[in-house]
C-alpha positions in Angstrom: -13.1 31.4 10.6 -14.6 29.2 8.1 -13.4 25.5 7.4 -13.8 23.3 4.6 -15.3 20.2 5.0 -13.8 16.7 3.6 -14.8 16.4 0.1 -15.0 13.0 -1.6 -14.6 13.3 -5.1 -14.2 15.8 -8.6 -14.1 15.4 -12.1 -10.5 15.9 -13.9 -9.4 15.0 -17.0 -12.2 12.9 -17.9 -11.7 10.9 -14.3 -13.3 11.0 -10.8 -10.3 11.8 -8.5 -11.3 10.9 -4.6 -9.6 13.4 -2.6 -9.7 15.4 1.4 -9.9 19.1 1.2 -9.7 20.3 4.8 -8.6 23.6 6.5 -9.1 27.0 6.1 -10.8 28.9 3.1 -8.6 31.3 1.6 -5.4 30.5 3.5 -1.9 29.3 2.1 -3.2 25.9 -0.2 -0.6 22.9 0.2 -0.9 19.6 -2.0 0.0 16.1 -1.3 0.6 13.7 -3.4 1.7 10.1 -2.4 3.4 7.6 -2.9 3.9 3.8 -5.0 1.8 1.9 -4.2 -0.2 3.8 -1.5 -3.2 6.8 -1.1 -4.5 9.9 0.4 -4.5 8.2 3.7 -0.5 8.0 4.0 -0.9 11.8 4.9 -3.5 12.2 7.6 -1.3 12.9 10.2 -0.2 15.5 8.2 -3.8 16.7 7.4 -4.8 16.5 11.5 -1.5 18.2 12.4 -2.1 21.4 9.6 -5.6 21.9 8.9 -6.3 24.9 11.4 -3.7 27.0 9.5 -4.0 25.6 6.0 -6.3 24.7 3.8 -5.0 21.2 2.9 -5.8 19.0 -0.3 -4.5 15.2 -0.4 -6.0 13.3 -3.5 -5.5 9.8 -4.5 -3.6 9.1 -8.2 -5.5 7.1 -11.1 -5.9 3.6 -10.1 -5.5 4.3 -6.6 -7.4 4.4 -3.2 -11.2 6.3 -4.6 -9.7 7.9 -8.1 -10.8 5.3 -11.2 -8.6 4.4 -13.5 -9.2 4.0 -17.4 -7.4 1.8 -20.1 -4.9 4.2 -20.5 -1.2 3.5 -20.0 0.5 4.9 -17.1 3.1 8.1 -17.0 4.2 10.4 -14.9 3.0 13.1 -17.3 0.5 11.9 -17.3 -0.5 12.1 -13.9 1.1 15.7 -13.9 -1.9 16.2 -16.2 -4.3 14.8 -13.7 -2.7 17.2 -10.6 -3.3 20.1 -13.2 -6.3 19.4 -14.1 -7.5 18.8 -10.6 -5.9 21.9 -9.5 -8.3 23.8 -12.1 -11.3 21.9 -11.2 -11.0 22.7 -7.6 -10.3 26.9 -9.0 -6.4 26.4 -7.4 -4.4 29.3 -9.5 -1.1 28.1 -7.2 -0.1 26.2 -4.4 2.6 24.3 -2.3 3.5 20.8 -4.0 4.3 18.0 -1.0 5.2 15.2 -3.0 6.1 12.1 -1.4 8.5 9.1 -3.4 6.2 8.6 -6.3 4.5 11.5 -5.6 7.8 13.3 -5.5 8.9 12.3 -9.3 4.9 14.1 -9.8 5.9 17.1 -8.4 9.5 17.6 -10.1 7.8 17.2 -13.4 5.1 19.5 -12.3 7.3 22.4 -11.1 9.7 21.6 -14.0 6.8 22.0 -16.8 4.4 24.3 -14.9 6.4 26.9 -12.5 4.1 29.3 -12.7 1.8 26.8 -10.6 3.8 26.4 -7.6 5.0 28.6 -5.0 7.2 25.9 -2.7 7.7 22.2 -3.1 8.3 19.5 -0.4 10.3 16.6 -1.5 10.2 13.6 1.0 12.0 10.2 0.4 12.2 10.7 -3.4 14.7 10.9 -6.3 15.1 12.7 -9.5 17.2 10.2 -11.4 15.4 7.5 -13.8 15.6 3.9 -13.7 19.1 2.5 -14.7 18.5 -1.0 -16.1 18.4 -3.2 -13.3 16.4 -1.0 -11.5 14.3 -1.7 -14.5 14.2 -5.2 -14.0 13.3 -5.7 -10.7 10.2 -3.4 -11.5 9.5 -6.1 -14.2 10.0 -9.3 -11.8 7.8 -7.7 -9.4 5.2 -7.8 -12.5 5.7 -10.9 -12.6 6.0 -12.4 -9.0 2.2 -10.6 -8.6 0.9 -12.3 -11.3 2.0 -15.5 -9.6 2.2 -15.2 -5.9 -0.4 -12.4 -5.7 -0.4 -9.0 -4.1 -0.9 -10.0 -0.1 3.3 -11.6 -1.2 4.6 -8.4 -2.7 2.7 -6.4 0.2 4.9 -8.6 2.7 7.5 -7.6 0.5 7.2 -4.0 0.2 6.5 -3.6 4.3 10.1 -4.5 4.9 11.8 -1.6 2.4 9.3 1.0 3.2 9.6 0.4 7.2 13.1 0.8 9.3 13.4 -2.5 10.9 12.3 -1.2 14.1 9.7 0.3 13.0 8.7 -2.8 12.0 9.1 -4.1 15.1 7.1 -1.4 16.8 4.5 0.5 14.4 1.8 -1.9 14.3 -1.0 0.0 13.1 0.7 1.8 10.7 2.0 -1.5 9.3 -1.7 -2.6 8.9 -2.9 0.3 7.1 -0.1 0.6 4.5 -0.3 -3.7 3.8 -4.2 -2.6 3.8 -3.5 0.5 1.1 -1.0 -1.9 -1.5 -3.5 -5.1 -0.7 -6.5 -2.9 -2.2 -4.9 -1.0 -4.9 -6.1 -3.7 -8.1 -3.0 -5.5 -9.7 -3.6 -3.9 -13.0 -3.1 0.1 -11.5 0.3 -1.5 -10.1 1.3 -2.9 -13.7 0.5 -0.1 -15.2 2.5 2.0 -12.1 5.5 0.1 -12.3 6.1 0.5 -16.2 5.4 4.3 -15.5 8.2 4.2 -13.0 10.7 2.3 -15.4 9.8 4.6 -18.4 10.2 8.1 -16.2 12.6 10.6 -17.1 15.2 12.5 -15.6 14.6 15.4 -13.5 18.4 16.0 -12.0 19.8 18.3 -15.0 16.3 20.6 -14.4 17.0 20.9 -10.6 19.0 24.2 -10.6 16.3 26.1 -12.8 13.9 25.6 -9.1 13.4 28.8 -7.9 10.9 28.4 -5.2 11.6 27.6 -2.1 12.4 23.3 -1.2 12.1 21.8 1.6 14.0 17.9 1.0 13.1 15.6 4.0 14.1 11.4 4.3 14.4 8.9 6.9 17.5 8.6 8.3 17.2 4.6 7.5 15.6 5.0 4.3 17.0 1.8 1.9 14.7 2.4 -1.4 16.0 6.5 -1.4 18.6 6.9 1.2 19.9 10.4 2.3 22.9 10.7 0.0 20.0 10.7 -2.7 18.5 13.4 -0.7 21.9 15.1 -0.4 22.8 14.9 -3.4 19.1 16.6 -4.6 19.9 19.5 -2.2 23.2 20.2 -3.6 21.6 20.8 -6.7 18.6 23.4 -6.1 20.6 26.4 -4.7 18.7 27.6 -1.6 17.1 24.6 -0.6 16.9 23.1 3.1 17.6 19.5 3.9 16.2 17.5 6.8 16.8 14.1 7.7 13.9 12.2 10.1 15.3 10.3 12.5 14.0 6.3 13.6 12.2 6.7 10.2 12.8 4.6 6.9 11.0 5.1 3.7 7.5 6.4 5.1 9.4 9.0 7.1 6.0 11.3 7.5 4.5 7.8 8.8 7.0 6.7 10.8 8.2 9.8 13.0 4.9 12.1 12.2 6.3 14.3 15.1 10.1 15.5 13.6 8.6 15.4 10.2 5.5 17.6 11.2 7.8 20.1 13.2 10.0 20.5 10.0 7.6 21.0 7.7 6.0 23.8 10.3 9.4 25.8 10.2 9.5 25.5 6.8 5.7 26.8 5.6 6.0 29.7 8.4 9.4 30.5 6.5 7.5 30.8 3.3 3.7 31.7 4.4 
């Protein structure tokens, strides 16, 4: 068997995207994409758990962990772009989209615009409605509390949503590396990440014209997208399987790598 090596970095559309591409040459290719306002890291549980059956690609979005960012504003298009263009940089025709919270928004727009890309998708602890007003708002006051209190507050912040409390409690290491991942990320990629979020679009009314298979997973005690989101994203793409991850809040692949890992198994030797 042959096995790809971690690769650092690639040229795509115009930027240099850090990203891991581990596994095996030429089997079934699955994509990750994170999360607000994380990186590639979130997923190497994933990555240790898959890579001697898969050939695995987790790559961090513009502004975050080792991709560059330029002066352009933020959009979820445009970071469709980005995944596309890295796709054909890297010679991917098609592969499974994993796309977690952020990361999922990515991927509906992806499979929405480009379905010839993607053969499955993997929705974890996202949502495919946009931002209602106050939703809006709070992205903007958290704009502003950065700007005043700095990003090692909002971090603080941001642990307590994207952790169930006992996790909190509990997961200490993984508490340090995600404060680590939001404490590095520079405040201007956040800005620019936050409007993105409050300016995305709709993906709900696109859901039933999925045809690939879906796996939809969330933590049981997610608060930022709790199951009845999830629910109510499965009722709407005909075929799909639905998952919930038990002692697990937002960062259910973090928080209970075990369940999530096991369902994500039954699901790719389903569909590979």
């Amino acid at each position: 068997m042959q096995y790809l090596e971690n690769t650092l970095g690639a040229t795509a559309n115009n930027q240099d995207i850090g990203y891991i591409d581990e596994g095996l040459v030429n089997a079934p290719i699955i994509i990750f994409i994170h999360g607000f306002p994380l990186n590639k890291t979130m997923w190497n549980k994933q990555i240790k758990e898959f890579k001697e059956n898969y050939r695995l690609i987790a790559y961090d979005i513009r502004g975050y962990g080792n991709s560059e960012a330029d002066y352009d504003d933020f959009s979820i298009e445009l970071f469709v772009n980005d995944l596309l263009n890295l796709m054909d940089a890297l010679k991917i025709d098609k592969a499974i989209l994993c796309g977690f919270s952020m990361g999922g928004y990515i991927a509906l727009n992806a499979i929405e615009n480009y379905p010839e890309r993607f053969i499955a998708l993997v929705l974890c602890d996202t949502n495919c409605a946009d931002d209602k007003p106050e939703a809006k708002q709070k992205r903007m006051e958290s704009i502003e509390s950065i700007m005043e209190k700095g990003l090692e507050q909002y971090a603080e912040e941001s642990l307590k949503k994207l952790f169930a409390p006992l996790s909190l409690s509990k997961q200490i290491d993984e508490i340090a590396i995600v404060r680590e991942m939001i404490t590095e990320t520079s405040k201007q990629s956040i800005f620019k990440t936050l409007h993105a979020l409050a300016e995305r679009a709709e993906t709900c009314t696109k859901l039933h014209k999925i045809k690939v298979p879906v796996l939809i997973m969330v933590g049981k005690e997610d608060k930022i997208t709790p199951p009845e989101v999830a629910l109510s994203i499965h009722e709407k793409i005909k075929g799909s399987a639905i998952r919930i991850i038990d002692h697990a809040g937002h960062l259910s692949n973090m928080e209970n790598p075990g369940q999530f890992n096991e369902e994500l198994n039954r699901f790719l030797k389903k569909i590979t």
